[in-house]
Every structure is written in structure tokens, then in C-alpha cells.
C-alpha angles and dihedrals in degrees: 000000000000126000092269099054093040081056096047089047088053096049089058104041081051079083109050137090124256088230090059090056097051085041088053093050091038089060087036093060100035084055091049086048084058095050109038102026109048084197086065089068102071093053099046100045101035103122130160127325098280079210084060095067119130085164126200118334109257091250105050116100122171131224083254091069103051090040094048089038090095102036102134091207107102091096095054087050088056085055100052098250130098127194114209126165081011091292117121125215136172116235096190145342131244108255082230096066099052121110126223086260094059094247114140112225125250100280080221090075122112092230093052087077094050095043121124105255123185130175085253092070078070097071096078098038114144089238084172097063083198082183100051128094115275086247095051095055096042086056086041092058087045096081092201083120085074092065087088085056087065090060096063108133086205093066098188095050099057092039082062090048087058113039084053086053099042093044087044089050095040088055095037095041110060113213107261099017138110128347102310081068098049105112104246092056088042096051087048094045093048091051090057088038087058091045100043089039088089105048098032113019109035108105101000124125087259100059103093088052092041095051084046088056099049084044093058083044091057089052094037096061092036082069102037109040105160090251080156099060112024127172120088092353100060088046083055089055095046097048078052090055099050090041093053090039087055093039084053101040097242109152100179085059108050077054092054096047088042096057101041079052091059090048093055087045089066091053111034098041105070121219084260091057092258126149100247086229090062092215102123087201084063105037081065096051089051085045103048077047092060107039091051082051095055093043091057104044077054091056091049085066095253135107111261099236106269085246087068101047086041082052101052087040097057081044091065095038082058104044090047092062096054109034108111117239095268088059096255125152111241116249099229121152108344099356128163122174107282108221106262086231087061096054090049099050090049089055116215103173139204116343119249118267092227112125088206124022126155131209102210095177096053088035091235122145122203125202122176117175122162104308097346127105119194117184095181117186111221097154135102107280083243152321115322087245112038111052087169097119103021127126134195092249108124116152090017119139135192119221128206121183106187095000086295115114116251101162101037134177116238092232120205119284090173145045090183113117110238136074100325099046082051099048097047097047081055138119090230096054081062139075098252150079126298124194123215087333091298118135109238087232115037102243118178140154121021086299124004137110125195111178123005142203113257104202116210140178098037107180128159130172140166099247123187126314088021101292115168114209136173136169156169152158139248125183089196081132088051090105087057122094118284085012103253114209114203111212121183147197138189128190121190128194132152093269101057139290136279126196136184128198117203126205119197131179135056149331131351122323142165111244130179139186111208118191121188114215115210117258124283091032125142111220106199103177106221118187115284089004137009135243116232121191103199128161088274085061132247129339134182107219111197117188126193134178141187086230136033115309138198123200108204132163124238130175115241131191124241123198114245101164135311114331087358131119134172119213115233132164123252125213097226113202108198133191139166123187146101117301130295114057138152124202113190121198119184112188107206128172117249113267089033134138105271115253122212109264089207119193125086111248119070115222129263100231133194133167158353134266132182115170127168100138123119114247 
């Protein structure tokens, strides 16, 4: 580690709890006890009597069932191979289609499909996929996948798939190791276990090892809860907890897990109903936690406790008032598309009719004039204490016209540290100002944050003529020289939007405006301003400044799924001069009444751009 990165760390451990730093040495050493001292074992993994099961009640039936129901993956399972996140992988060969020399053949080949599989071709899977992504394998050691399983219509087939997988996982992933014990994937993989339990496993010859093995999950996340971490991964423990002390009929601990759930309620879900990680994507992953929670405790013949159906009540509110038009769920922070079937079933229900409502809490501001949509961010980039998905994003927006995108986010396609996790935490990936190249939060790292933007002096109103208008403030440049401040303000009507950015400080400094365009658009700079034709229509940009500005096109990437991007153009905005300075930017449908540009210098243009490819 050089000097730079020791700082950078500092500056981010500055942040956390003393608590979070003894959690973090007390799961390091009990993993090193896993691995290095075999006595260990029994301590760390005893869990309930597996003789003692009662297992799920009959009616109970979890989120994961309805949203894996129409996986179409069960053929390719057959097949040895499972595609999760789009990526596909193989698990294990046919021993028909070896060589002599022990080489599997291509699973492209024709003759892959017709080949003679048996569940013995399981026994030597490569359940540890050394050459995927970290993400991947971390979906692959869930085991929610296996919910589809349970939809066979032909019940004793895909009992005998399973029990050859599992058997073959249970030898091949030793209990503790690697990432499928983590605690996240292990809390994940335990709540499908309880739930599959009943269609694949009940009565089969695997059932005593497999209840063996739920039992060693129960007692291995009751000694390793992410008390560290937090956030949605302790809500996923402790959803674990509550589903195997339900699966085991212990009472005492369904109370316990219920209990430590309500406390975190009261941190992690925010007075406007946010998630307190800002991240939507998230938000619908706690919520569908909590509301599978509540149903079973109902179907255990009890009252959920009224925190958690205030909770999941707040949860919808929340989600109501940011989904887009088209039902999506918006891309802040690390965000990734949440299956359609999955905002349904959380139900949400209709937007409000507000034209301008704010979420303080969240720091999410929400415009609707005529046909326009505005989602502007105006909240910290994330708890003081878990940096994980936060971007460096303050001050971004998101922009619908007709319920289509026109302004996106480019959303997260990778977890994996290096160029693309970097770029796409940055200022720059974001609708917003950058100054001299610097990210407003210092993002750094997969999942780090050092210093990071404090937004002040929200204020929004409805002014005359219908004007929408809302603005802050953030000092996330202050540690620049001369300690720029950004200040913006938006201003919504049913012709189109205008918004100006404000830099104050000193001295001279490089700032730009970058605004993505959603995918598919067409960026034709145009004089003093620029025409794009997008998917939401055409639309006259018009950009002004107080200095000297350049207009310039860049390509941006657009998430499109994991280890997906989708190329589209940016407006880039560019001035140099001596603070302050003011750059003004009004959107307006082709065919509009013109706005005023304001400001005082034209723009120097060049180029077209027009991207729509996959990287």
C-alpha cells in the first residue's frame, strides 16, 4: 500500500464505528479457526437438532418462488451448464463426451445437447468456478436458482436433479471455505434450503445430510452475522435466522432474530420510507426481505410486530414515489435492473399525484410537469458508516419525456475492482458537475468511500407560471484548491427543463457538465447548443456560461446487466476560468416555445455522435 492509498483508507475508516472494526477481527478469526483448527468446527457450525424440523408451514410461499418460477434454465441444468446475471458457465461434463486425453469437449457442440447424462456426471462439477467473476459465484452458492426446480411439473425428475447437485456440492464445498460460506451467500443459500426442503428434498435419500447441513448453516450465521457491514446483509441474516428457526421449531430463536430484525428497522429504513444505503435497487431487495419475513411469521399463526408492517409500509410509499413511468426501478448509487415480476409482487402501487414531492430523508427530489419526469439526487452518497454502493453522483438527475428516458444513469454492470467499477462510481458516469477531474465523493476501491459530499440548503417550491424548482448545495470540492462549493438548480415546466450549475471559490479551475443520454440517442452539436433525437424524440439543448465554454461528445457506458454495457453519447459542457462561474443548460422538445439561454459566452462546437452498440 503506498502513501496515497494508506491516506485514502484513513480517510475512510475515519467514518466507521469501533464496534464495526472488533466485529470485523472477531469473523476473520473465527474463519481462520475453520480453516486452520478442524476442533473448531464443531463449535462454530453446531446448530439445532436436525431430528427437531417441523419445516416451513404448507402455505407459506416466499418472493423467490414466484420470481425463479419462469427461469428457463432447468435444460441447461440438465446439461451441466447455468446462466446467472446473463453469463453462462458450465458446472460439469458428460463422461461421454471426454477424450483419451481427459479434455471435455466444447458444450457448443451439437453433440453436447444429445449426449447421455446421468447424475453421476455431478460428482465431479467445478462447484468453485476459480475463473468467474466474484458475483457470479456468489449467485451461483445461493441456490435460489433451484426454486424453478421446484415447478417441474414432473416432481420426481427434478427431485433426482437435485439430490445429484446438492450431493455433488455438499462433498466438493467444504463447510466454512471459500465464498459460498461467507455469510451473505450462506444466509441466502439456507433461506432457499428451508423453502425447497418440502418439494425436493422431503423423503429422499438426502434428506438426513441435507437437514445436517441446514442445521450447521443455522449455527454457522448465528456466529458470524455481518455486524461489520450491516446494511442489507445483516437484514439478509437475520431473515435466515427467523426462516431456520421456523424450519427447526425454535421458538426462542425466531424471537431472538425477530427482535434484532426490528432494531435494525429503526436504523436502515429511513422516516421517508428509504432504504438508509440509497441505492433503489436495494431498497427492493430489504423490502422483498421484510415482507417475506412478515408473511411467515403470519403463517406461523402469530402477528408480525407493528415496526415491521410500518416498515414495509413506509418501503412502498417510498418506492411509489421513484419509480419512472415505465415502472423501472432508478439506477442511483449501485444500481442493476430489478426483474419487473419482482416490482409487481412488492406492490408498490399507483404514483403520487404531486407535481413536486420531496424525500428528505433519502435526499430525492421528484418533479412531474406535463409530460416531464425529474428524479434529482440531493442526499448524502451513503451512511456514514457503509460507503459500499455509493457513487459519486451528488447533484445527478434522471429525466423521462412520455414515460421514455431521455437523461439516464449508467447504472453498475460490475463489482469487480479495476477501470470499469471506477468509472462508473464517478462524477463523470453522472449528470452532474465535475471539478478539475476530481469526484465529488472520494470513491475508491469495489467498495470504499474516503471523503464525501454534505449537501446543504435543499429548497424546492412551485413559483409562478408553474415553475417547478428545486436546489442545494454540496462542498464535496471543498478539499480542492481554492474550495469550490457546487450549488444547483432545476426548474421543470411542461415545456422542458432548464437547469444552472453555480461555482463558487477561488482561483481558476476546469469544470464540466456531462449529460447521458439514454441509449439509442443521436447528439448533433448546433451552435450554442446541440439537437438530440433519443427514444423519448427530439430535443433543442441550448448551453450557456459566464466564461468561455466548449461543447464537446464523449461515449458513455450504460449498464445494461452484468458484464454488460451499452454504448450512448454525453453532452460534455466545459469551462475553464477563475471562480465563479455559472453554466446554464435548458432541454426543450423540438417544435417548443424557446426558453431564455441566459449567460453571456456562446459555445465553441464540434461533432456528431450517434452509439447504440453493445461493448
Amino acid at each position: 500500500m503506498n502513501r496515497g492509498e494508506f491516506a485514502l483508507l484513513a480517510r475512510t475508516a475515519a467514518h466507521l464505528q469501533p464496534s464495526q472494526v472488533t466485529q470485523r477481527a472477531r469473523l476473520r478469526a473465527q474463519r481462520a479457526a475453520l480453516r486452520r483448527f478442524p476442533p473448531a468446527r464443531h463449535w462454530l457450525l453446531a446448530g439445532p437438532d436436525p431430528g427437531a424440523a417441523a419445516g416451513w408451514p404448507a402455505r407459506f410461499s416466499p418472493l423467490d418462488a414466484r420470481v425463479w418460477r419462469n427461469w428457463p434454465g432447468f435444460g441447461a441444468l440438465r446439461q451441466g451448464r447455468i446462466e446467472l446475471l446473463g453469463m453462462t458457465r458450465v458446472l460439469t461434463s458428460p463422461a461421454s463426451m471426454a477424450d483419451p486425453s481427459g479434455d471435455q469437449s466444447d458444450p457448443a457442440d451439437a453433440d453436447w445437447a444429445e449426449a447421455h447424462w446421468t447424475a453421476a456426471d455431478w460428482e465431479q462439477a467445478d462447484w468453485e468456478q476459480a475463473g468467474a467473476p466474484s458475483l457470479w459465484r456468489f449467485h451461483l452458492h445461493y441456490w435460489d436458482w433451484a426454486w424453478r426446480l421446484a415447478s417441474e411439473p414432473d416432481r420426481a425428475d427434478a427431485r433426482a436433479w437435485f439430490a445429484a447437485m446438492w450431493r455433488s456440492w455438499h462433498v466438493q464445498v467444504a463447510a466454512g471455505r471459500g465464498d459460498a460460506w461467507l455469510p451473505y451467500p450462506a444466509a441466502l443459500r439456507a433461506w432457499s434450503y428451508c423453502g425447497l426442503h418440502r418439494d425436493l428434498v422431503a423423503g429422499s435419500q438426502i434428506e438426513a445430510s441435507f437437514m445436517a447441513d441446514l442445521s450447521a448453516h443455522a449455527g454457522f450465521l448465528r456466529r458470524n452475522l455481518e455486524l461489520d457491514v450491516g446494511g442489507n446483509h445483516l437484514i439478509k441474516n437475520l431473515k435466515a435466522l427467523a426462516g431456520l428457526a421456523v424450519f427447526f421449531g425454535d421458538a426462542r430463536r425466531l424471537g431472538q432474530a425477530l427482535d434484532q430484525l426490528t432494531s435494525q428497522l429503526a436504523v436502515q429504513v429511513l422516516p421517508d420510507g428509504g432504504h438508509y444505503e440509497r441505492a433503489p435497487a436495494y431498497h427492493c431487495q430489504v423490502l422483498a426481505d421484510l415482507v417475506d419475513v412478515a408473511e411467515l411469521v403470519r403463517c406461523t399463526g402469530q402477528v408480525p410486530a407493528p415496526e415491521l408492517l410500518d416498515a414495509i409500509d413506509r418501503m412502498r410509499s417510498w418506492m411509489r414515489c421513484v419509480l419512472a413511468p415505465d415502472g423501472q426501478v432508478p439506477l442511483l448509487n449501485d444500481g442493476y435492473p430489478v426483474d419487473p415480476e419482482l416490482v409487481a409482487a412488492l406492490r408498490p402501487g399507483l404514483p403520487p399525484a404531486e407535481p413536486l414531492l420531496v424525500l428528505p430523508d433519502s435526499g430525492l427530489v421528484r418533479a412531474a410537469a406535463g409530460s416531464w419526469r425529474l428524479l434529482a439526487d440531493v442526499g448524502a452518497p451513503c451512511p456514514d458508516e457503509l460507503p459500499a454502493h455509493a457513487h459519486a453522483d451528488t447533484l445527478s438527475c434522471l429525466v423521462q419525456v412520455g414515460g421514455i428516458p431521455l437523461l439516464v444513469d449508467t447504472g453498475t454492470s460490475t463489482y469487480t475492482p479495476g477501470p470499469v467499477r471506477n468509472y462508473e462510481r464517478s462524477t463523470a458516469a453522472h449528470n452532474t458537475l465535475e471539478v478539475d477531474g476530481a469526484d465529488s465523493t472520494e470513491v475508491w476501491g469495489a467498495f470504499r468511500a474516503a471523503r464525501r459530499a454534505q449537501v446543504t440548503d435543499l429548497a424546492t417550491c412551485i413559483a409562478h407560471g408553474g415553475v417547478l424548482t428545486a436546489e442545494a448545495v454540496h462542498d464535496g470540492y471543498r478539499r480542492l484548491p481554492g474550495r469550490p462549493v457546487h450549488r444547483r438548480r432545476w426548474m421543470l415546466t411542461e415545456t422542458g427543463l432548464r437547469v444552472e450549475d453555480y461555482v463558487t471559490g477561488r482561483g481558476r479551475h476546469a469544470a464540466v457538465v456531462r449529460w447521458h443520454l439514454a441509449p439509442g440517442s443521436e447528439l448533433q452539436l448546433n451552435g450554442a447548443g446541440a439537437v438530440v433525437t433519443s427514444p423519448a424524440g427530439e430535443f433543442r439543448v441550448t448551453v450557456s456560461a459566464t466564461g468561455p465554454i466548449t461543447l464537446a461528445t464523449e461515449t458513455g457506458q450504460v449498464a445494461s446487466g452484468f458484464s454488460r454495457t451499452v454504448g450512448a453519447p454525453v453532452l460534455a459542457c466545459r469551462v475553464t476560468t477563475v471562480l465563479p462561474v455559472q453554466i446554464s443548460t435548458s432541454w426543450q422538445q423540438a417544435g417548443g416555445r424557446e426558453q431564455a439561454a441566459g449567460g453571456r459566452e456562446h459555445a465553441e462546437v464540434s461533432g456528431r455522435t450517434t452509439i447504440g452498440g453493445t461493448e
